[in-house]
Jmol script that loads the backbone (N, CA, C; Angstrom):
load data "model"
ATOM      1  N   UNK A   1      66.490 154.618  84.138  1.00  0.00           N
ATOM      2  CA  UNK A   1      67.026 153.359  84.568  1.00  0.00           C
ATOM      3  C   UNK A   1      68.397 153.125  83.927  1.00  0.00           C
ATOM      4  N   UNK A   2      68.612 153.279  82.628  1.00  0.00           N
ATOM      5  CA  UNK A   2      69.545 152.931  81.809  1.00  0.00           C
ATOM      6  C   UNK A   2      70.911 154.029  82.573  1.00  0.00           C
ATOM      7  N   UNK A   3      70.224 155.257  82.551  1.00  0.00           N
ATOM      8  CA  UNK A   3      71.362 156.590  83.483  1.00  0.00           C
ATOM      9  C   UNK A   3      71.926 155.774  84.944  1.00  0.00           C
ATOM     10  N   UNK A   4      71.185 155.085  85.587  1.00  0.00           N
ATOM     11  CA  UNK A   4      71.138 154.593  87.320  1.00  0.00           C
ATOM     12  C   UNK A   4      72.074 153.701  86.846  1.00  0.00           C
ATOM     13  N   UNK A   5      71.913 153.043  85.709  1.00  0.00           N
ATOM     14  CA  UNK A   5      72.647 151.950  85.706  1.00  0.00           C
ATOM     15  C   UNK A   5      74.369 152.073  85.311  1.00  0.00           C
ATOM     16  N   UNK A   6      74.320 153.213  83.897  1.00  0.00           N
ATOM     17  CA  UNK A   6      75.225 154.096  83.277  1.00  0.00           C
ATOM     18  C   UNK A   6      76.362 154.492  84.589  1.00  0.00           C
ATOM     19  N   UNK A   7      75.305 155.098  85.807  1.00  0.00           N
ATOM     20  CA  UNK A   7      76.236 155.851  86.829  1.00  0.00           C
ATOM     21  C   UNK A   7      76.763 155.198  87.935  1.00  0.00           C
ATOM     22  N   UNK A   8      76.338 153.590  88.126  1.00  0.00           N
ATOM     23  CA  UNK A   8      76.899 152.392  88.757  1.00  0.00           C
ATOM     24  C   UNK A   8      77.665 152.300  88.048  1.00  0.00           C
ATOM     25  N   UNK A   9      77.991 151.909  86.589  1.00  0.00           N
ATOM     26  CA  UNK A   9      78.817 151.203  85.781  1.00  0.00           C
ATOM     27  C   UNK A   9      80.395 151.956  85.969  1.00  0.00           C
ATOM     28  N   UNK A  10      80.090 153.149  85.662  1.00  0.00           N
ATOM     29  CA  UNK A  10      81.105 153.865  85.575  1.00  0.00           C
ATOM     30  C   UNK A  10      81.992 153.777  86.447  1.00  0.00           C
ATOM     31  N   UNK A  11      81.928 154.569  87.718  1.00  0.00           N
ATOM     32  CA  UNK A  11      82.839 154.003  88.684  1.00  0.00           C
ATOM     33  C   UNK A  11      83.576 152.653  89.360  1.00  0.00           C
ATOM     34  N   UNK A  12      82.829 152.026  88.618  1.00  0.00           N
ATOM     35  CA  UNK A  12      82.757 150.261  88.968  1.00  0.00           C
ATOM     36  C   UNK A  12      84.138 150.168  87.855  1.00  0.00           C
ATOM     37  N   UNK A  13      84.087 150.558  86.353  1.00  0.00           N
ATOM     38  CA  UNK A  13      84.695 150.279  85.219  1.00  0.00           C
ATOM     39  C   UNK A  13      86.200 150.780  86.333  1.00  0.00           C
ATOM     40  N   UNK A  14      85.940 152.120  86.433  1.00  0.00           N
ATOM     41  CA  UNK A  14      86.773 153.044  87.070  1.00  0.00           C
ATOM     42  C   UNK A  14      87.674 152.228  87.972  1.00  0.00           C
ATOM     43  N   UNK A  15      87.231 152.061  88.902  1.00  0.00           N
ATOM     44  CA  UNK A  15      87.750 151.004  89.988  1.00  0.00           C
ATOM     45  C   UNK A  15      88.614 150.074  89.747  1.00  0.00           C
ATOM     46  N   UNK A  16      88.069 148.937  88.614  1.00  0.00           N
ATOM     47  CA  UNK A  16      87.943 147.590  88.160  1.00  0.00           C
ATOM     48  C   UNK A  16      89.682 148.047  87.245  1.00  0.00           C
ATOM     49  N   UNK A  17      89.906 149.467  86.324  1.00  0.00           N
ATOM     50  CA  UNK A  17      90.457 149.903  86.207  1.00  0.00           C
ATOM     51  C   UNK A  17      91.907 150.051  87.147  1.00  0.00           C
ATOM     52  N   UNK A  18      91.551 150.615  87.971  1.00  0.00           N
ATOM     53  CA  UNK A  18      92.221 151.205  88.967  1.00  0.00           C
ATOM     54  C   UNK A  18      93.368 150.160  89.285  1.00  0.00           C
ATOM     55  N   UNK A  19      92.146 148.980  90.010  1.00  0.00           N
ATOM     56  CA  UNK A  19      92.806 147.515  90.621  1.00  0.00           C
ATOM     57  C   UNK A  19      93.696 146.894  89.905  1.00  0.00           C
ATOM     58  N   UNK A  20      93.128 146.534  88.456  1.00  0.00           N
ATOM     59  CA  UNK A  20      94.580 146.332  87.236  1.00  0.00           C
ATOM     60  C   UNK A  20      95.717 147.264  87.279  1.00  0.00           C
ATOM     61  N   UNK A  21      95.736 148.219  87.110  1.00  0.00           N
ATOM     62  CA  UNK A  21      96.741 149.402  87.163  1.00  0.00           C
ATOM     63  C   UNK A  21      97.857 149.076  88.435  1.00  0.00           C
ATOM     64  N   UNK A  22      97.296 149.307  89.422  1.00  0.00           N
ATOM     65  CA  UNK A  22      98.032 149.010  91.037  1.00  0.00           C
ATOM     66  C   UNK A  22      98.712 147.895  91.032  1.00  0.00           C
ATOM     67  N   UNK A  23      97.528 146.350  90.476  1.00  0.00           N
ATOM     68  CA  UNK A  23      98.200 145.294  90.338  1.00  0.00           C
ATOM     69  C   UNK A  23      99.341 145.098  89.325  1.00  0.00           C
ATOM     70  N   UNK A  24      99.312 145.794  88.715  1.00  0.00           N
ATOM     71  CA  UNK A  24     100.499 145.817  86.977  1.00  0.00           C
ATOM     72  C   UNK A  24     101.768 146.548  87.710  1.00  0.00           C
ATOM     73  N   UNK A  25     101.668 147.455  88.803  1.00  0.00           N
ATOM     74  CA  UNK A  25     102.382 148.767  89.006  1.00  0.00           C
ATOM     75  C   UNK A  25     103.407 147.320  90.309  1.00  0.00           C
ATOM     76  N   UNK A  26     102.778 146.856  90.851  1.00  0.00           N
ATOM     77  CA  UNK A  26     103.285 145.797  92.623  1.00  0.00           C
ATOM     78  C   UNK A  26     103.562 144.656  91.565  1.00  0.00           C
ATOM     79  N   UNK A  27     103.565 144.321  90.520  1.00  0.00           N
ATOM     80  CA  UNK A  27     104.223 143.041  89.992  1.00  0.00           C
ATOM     81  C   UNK A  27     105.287 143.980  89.524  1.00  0.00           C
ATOM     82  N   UNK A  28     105.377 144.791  88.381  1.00  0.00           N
ATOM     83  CA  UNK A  28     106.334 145.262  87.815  1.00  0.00           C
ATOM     84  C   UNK A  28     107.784 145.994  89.074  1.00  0.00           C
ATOM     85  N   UNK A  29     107.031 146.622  90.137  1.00  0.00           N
ATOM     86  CA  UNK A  29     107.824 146.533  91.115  1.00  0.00           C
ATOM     87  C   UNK A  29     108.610 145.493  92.103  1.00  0.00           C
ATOM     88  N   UNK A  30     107.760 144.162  92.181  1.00  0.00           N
ATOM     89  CA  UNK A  30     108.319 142.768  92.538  1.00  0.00           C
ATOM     90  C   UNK A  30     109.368 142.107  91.527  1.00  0.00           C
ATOM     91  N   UNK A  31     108.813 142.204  90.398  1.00  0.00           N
ATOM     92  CA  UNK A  31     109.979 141.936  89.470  1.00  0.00           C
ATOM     93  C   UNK A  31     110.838 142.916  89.283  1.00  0.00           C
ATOM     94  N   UNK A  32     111.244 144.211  89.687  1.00  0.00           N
ATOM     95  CA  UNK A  32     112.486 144.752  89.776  1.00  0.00           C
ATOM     96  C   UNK A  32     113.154 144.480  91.000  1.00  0.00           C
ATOM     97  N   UNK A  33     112.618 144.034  91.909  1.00  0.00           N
ATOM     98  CA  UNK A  33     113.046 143.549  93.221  1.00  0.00           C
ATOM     99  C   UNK A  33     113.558 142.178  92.894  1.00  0.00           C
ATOM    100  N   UNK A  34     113.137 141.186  92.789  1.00  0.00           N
ATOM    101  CA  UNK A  34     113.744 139.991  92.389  1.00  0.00           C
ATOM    102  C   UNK A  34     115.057 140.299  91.142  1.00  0.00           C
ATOM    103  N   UNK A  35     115.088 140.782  90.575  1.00  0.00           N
ATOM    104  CA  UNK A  35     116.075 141.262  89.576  1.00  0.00           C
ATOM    105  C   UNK A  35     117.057 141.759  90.689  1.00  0.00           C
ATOM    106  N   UNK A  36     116.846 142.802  91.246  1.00  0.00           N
ATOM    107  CA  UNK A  36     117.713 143.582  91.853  1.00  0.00           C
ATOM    108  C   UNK A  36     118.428 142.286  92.944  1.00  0.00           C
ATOM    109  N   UNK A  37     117.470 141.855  93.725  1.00  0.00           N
ATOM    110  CA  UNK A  37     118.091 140.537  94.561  1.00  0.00           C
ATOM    111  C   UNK A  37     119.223 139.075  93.885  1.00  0.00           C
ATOM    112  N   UNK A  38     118.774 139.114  92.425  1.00  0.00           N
ATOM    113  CA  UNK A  38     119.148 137.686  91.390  1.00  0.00           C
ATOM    114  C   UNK A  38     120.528 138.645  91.337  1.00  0.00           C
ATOM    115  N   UNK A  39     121.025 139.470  91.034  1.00  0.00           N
ATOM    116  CA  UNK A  39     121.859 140.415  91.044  1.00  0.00           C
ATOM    117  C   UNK A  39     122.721 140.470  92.235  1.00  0.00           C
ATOM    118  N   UNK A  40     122.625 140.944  93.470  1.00  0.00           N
ATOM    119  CA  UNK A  40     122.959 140.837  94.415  1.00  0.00           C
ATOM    120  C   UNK A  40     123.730 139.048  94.886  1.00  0.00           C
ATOM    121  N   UNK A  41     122.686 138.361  94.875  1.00  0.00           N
ATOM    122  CA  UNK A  41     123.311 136.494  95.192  1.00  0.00           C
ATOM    123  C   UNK A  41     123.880 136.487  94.068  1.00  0.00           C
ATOM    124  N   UNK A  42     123.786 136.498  92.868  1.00  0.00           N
ATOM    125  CA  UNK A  42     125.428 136.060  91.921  1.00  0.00           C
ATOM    126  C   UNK A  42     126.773 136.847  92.350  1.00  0.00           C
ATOM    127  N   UNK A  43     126.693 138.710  92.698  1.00  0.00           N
ATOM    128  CA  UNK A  43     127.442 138.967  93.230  1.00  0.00           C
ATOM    129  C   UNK A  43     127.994 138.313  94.346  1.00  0.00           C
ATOM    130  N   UNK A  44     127.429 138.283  95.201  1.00  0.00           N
ATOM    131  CA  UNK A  44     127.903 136.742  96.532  1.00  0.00           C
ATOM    132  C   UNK A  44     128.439 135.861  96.465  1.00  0.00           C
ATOM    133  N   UNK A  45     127.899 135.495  95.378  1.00  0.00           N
ATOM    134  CA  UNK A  45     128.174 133.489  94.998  1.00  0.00           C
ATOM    135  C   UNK A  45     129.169 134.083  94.252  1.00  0.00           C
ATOM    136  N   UNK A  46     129.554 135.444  93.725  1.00  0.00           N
ATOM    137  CA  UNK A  46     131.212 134.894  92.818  1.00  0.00           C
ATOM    138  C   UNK A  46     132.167 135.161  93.878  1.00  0.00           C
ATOM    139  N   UNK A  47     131.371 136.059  94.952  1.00  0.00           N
ATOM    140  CA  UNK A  47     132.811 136.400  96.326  1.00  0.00           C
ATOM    141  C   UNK A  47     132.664 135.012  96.922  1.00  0.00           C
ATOM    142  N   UNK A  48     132.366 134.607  96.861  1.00  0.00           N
ATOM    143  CA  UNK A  48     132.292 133.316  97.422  1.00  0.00           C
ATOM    144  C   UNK A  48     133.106 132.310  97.072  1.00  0.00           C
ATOM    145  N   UNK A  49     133.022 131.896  95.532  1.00  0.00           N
ATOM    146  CA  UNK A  49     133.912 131.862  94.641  1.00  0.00           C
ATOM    147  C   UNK A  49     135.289 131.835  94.480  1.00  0.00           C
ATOM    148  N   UNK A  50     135.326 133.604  94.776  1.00  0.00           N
ATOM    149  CA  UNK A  50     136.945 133.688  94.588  1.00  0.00           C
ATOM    150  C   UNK A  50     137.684 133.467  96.130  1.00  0.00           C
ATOM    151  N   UNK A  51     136.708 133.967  96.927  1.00  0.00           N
ATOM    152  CA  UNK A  51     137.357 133.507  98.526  1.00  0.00           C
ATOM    153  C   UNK A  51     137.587 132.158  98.450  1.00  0.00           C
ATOM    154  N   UNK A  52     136.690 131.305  98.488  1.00  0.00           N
ATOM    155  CA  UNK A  52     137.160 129.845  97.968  1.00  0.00           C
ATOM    156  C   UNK A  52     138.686 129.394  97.353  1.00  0.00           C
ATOM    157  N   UNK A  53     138.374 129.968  96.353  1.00  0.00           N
ATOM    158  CA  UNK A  53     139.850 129.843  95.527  1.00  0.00           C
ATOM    159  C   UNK A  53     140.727 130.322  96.055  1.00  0.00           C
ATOM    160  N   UNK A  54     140.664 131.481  96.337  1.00  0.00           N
ATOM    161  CA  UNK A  54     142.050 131.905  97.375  1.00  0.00           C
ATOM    162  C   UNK A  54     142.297 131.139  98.284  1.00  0.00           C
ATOM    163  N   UNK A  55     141.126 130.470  99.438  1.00  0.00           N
ATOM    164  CA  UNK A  55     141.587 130.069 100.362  1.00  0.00           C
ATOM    165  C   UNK A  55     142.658 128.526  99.559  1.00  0.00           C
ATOM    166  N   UNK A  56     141.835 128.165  98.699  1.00  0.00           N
ATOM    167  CA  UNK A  56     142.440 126.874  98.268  1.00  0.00           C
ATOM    168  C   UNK A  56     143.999 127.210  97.634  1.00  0.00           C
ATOM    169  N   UNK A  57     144.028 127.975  97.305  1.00  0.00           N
ATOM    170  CA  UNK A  57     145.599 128.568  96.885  1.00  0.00           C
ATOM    171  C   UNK A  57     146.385 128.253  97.810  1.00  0.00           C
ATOM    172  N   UNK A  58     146.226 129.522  98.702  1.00  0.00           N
ATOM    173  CA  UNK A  58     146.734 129.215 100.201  1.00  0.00           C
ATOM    174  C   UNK A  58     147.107 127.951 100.588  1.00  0.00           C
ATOM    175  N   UNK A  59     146.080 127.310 100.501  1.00  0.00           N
ATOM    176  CA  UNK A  59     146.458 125.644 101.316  1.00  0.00           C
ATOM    177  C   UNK A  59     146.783 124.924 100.418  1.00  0.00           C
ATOM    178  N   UNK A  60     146.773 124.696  99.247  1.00  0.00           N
ATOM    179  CA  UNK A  60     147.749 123.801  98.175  1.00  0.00           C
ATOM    180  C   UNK A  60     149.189 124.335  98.196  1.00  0.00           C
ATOM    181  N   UNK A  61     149.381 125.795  98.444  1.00  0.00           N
ATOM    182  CA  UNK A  61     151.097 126.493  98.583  1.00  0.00           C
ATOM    183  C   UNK A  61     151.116 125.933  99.852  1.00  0.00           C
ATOM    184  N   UNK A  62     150.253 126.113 100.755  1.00  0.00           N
ATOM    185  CA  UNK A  62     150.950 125.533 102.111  1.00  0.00           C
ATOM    186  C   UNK A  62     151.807 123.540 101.863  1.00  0.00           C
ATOM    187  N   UNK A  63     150.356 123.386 101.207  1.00  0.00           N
ATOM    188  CA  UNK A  63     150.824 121.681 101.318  1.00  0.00           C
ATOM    189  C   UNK A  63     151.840 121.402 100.452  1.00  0.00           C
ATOM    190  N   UNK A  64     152.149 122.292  99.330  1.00  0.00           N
ATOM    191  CA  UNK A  64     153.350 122.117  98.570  1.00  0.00           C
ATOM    192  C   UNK A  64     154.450 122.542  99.378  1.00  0.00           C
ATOM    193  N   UNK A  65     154.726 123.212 100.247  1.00  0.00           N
ATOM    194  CA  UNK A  65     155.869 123.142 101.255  1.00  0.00           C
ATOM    195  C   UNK A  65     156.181 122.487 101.889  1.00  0.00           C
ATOM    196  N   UNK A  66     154.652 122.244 102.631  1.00  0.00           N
ATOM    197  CA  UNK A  66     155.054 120.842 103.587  1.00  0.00           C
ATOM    198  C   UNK A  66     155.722 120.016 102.789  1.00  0.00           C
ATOM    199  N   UNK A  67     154.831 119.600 101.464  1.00  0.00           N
ATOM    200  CA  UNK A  67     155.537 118.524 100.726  1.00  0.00           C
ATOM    201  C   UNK A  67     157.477 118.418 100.184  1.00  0.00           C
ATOM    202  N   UNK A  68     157.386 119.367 100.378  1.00  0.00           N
ATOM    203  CA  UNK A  68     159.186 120.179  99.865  1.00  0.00           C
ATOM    204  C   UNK A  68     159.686 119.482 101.200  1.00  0.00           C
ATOM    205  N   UNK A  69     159.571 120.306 102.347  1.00  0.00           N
ATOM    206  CA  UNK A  69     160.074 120.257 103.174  1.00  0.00           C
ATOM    207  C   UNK A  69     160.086 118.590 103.803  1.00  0.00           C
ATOM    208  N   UNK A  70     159.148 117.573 104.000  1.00  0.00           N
ATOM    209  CA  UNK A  70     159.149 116.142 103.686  1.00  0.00           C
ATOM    210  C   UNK A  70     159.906 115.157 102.960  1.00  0.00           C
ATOM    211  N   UNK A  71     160.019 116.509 101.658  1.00  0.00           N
ATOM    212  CA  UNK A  71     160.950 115.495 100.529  1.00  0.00           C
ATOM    213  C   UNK A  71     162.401 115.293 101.077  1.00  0.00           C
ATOM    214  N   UNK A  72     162.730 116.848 101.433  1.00  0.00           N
ATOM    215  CA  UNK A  72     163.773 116.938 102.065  1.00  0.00           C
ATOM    216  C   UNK A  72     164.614 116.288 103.351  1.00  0.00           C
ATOM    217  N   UNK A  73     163.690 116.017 104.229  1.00  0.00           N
ATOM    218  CA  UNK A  73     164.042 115.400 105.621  1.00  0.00           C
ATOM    219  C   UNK A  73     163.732 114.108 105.099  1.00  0.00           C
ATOM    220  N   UNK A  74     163.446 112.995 104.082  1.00  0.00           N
ATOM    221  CA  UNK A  74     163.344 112.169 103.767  1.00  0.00           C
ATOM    222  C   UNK A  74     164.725 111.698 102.650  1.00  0.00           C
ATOM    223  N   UNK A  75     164.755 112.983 102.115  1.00  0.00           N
ATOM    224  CA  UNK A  75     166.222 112.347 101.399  1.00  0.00           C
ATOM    225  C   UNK A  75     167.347 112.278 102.615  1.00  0.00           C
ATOM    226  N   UNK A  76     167.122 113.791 103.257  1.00  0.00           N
ATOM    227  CA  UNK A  76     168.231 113.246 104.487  1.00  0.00           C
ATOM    228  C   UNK A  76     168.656 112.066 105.032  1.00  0.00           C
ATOM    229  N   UNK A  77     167.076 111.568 105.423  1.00  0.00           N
ATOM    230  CA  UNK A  77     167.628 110.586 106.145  1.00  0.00           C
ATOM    231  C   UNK A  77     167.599 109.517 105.407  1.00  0.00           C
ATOM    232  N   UNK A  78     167.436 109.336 104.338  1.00  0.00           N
ATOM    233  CA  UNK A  78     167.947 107.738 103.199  1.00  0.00           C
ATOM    234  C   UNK A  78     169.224 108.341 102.943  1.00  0.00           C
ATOM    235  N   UNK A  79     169.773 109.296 103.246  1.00  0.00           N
ATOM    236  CA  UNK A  79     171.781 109.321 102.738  1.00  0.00           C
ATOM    237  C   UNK A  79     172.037 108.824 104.287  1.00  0.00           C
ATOM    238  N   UNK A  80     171.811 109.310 104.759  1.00  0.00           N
ATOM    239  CA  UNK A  80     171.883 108.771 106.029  1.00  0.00           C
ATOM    240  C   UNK A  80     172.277 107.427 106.563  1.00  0.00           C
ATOM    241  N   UNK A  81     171.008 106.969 105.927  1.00  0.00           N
ATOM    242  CA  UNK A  81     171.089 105.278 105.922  1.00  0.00           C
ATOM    243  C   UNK A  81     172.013 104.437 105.136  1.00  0.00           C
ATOM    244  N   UNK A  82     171.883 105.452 103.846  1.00  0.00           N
ATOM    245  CA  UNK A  82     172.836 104.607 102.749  1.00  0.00           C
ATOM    246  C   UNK A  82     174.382 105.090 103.293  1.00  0.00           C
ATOM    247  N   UNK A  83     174.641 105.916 103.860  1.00  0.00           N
ATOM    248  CA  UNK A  83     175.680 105.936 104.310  1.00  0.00           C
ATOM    249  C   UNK A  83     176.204 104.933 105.899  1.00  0.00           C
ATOM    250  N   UNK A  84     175.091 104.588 106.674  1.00  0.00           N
ATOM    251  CA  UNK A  84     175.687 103.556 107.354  1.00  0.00           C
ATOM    252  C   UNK A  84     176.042 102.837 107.141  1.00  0.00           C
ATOM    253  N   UNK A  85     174.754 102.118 105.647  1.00  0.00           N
ATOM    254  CA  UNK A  85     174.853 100.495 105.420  1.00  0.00           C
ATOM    255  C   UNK A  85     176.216 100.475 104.792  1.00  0.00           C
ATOM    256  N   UNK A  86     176.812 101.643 104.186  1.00  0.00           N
ATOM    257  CA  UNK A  86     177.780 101.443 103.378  1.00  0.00           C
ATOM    258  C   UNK A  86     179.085 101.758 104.039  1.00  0.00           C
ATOM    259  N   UNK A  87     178.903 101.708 105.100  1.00  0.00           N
ATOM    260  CA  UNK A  87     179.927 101.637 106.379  1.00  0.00           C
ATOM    261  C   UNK A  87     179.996 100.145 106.850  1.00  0.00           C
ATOM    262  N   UNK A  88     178.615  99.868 106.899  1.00  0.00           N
ATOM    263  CA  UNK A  88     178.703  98.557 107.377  1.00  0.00           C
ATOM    264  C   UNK A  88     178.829  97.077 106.442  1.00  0.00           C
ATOM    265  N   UNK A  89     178.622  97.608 105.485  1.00  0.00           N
ATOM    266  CA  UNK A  89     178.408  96.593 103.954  1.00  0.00           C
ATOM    267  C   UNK A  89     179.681  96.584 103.444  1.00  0.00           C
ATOM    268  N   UNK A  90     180.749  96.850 103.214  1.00  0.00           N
ATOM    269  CA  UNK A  90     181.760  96.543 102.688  1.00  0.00           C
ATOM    270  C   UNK A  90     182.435  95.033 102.784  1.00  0.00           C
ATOM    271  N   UNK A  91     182.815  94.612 104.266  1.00  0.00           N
ATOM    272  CA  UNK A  91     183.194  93.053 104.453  1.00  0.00           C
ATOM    273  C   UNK A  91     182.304  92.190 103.649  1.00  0.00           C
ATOM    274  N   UNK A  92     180.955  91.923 104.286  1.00  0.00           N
ATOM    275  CA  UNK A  92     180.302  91.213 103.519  1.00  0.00           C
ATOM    276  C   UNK A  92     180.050  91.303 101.878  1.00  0.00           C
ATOM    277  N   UNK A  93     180.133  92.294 101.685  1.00  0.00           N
ATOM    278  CA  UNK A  93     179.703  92.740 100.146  1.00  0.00           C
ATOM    279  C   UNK A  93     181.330  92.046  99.114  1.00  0.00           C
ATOM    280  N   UNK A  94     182.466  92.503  99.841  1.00  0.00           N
ATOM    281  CA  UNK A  94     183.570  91.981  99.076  1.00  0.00           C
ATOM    282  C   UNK A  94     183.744  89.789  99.732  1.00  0.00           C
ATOM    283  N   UNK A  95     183.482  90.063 100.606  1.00  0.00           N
ATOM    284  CA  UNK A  95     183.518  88.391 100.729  1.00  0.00           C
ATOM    285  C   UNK A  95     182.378  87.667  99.553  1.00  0.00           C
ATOM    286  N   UNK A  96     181.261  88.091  99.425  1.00  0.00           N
ATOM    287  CA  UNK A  96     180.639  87.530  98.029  1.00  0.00           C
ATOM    288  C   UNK A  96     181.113  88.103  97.138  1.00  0.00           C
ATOM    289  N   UNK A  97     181.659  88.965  96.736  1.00  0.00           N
ATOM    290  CA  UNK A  97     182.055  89.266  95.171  1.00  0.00           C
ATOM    291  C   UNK A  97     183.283  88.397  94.997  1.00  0.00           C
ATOM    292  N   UNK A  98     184.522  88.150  96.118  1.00  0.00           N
ATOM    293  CA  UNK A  98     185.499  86.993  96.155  1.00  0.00           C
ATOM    294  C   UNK A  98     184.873  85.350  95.887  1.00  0.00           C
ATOM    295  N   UNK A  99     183.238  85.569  96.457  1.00  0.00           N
ATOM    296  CA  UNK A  99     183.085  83.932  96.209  1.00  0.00           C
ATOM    297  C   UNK A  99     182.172  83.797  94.916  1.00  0.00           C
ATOM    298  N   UNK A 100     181.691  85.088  94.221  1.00  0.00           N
ATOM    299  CA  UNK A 100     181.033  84.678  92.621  1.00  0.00           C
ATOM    300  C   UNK A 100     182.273  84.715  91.843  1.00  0.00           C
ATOM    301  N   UNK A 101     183.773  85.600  92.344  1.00  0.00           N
ATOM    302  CA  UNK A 101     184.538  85.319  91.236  1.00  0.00           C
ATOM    303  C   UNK A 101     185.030  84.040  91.329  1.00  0.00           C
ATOM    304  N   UNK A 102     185.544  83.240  92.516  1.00  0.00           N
ATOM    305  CA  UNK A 102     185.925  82.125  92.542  1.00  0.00           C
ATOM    306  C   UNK A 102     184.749  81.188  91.996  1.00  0.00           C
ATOM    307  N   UNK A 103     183.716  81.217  92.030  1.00  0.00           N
ATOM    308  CA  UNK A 103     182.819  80.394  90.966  1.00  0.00           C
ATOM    309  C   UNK A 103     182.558  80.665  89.544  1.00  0.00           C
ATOM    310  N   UNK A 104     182.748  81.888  89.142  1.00  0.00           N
ATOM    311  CA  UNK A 104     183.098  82.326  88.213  1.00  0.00           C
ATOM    312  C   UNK A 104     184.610  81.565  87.038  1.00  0.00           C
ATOM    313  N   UNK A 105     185.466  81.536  88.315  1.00  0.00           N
ATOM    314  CA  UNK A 105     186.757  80.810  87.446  1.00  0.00           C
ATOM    315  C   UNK A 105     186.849  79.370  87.339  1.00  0.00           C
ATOM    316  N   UNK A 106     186.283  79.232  88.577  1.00  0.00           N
ATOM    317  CA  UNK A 106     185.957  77.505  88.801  1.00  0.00           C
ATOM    318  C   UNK A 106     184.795  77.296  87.192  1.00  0.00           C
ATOM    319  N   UNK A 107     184.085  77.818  87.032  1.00  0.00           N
ATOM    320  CA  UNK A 107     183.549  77.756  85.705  1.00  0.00           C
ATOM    321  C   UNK A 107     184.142  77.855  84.296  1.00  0.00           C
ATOM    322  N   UNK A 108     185.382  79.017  84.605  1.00  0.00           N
ATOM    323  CA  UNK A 108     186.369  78.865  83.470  1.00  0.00           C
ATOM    324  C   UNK A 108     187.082  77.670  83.012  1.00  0.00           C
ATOM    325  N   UNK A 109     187.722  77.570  84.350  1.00  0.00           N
ATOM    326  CA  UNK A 109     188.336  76.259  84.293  1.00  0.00           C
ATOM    327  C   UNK A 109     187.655  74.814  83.595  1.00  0.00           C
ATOM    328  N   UNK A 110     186.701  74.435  83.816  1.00  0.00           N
ATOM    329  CA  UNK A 110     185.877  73.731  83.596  1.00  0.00           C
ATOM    330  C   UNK A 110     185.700  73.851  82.094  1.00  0.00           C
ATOM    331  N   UNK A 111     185.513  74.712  81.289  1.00  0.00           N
ATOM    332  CA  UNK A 111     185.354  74.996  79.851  1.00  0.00           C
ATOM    333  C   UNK A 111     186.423  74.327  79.153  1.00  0.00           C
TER     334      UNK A 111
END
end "model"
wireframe off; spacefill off
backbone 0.3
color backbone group
């Protein structure tokens, strides 16, 4: 009886064996797979990253031109302007400076 039982046991141990082993062998292989994958997406996520940044390069140099080029057609046209008004501003501009100096002396006088 004890042998019948001895010669169940064994192969059973065997087995029971076996199943741990296989199972130890498909985790240790899942976790080199997840490793190998965690590996792979950071590689990604830094191309990702630097494409990002480049692209943003790109378009901050772009918008810093535009911005140049804005500054520019904006000073143009304030000389522009300051050059009409100052075509057109002279009469008036010397008729008040003739009437603060004449109040000006009219104030002297007065002293």
């Amino acid at each position: 009886m004890l042998l019948i039982a001895a010669l169940l046991a064994g192969p059973s141990w065997i087995y029971a064996i076996y199943v741990r082993q296989s199972g130890l062998l498909r985790a240790g292989r899942a976790a080199e797979e997840m490793q190998s994958l965690r590996r792979l997406a950071e590689r990604e996520e830094t191309s990702r990253y630097t494409a990002l940044r480049e692209f943003m390069a790109t378009e901050m140099q772009t918008l810093a031109e535009q911005n140049h080029q804005l500054r520019a057609e904006l000073r143009a046209d304030l000389e522009k302007l300051a050059g009409r008004l100052e075509s057109c501003a002279p009469q008036p501009a010397t008729a008040e400076a003739e009437i603060i100096d004449l109040g000006l002396e009219e104030e002297d006088e007065r002293i």
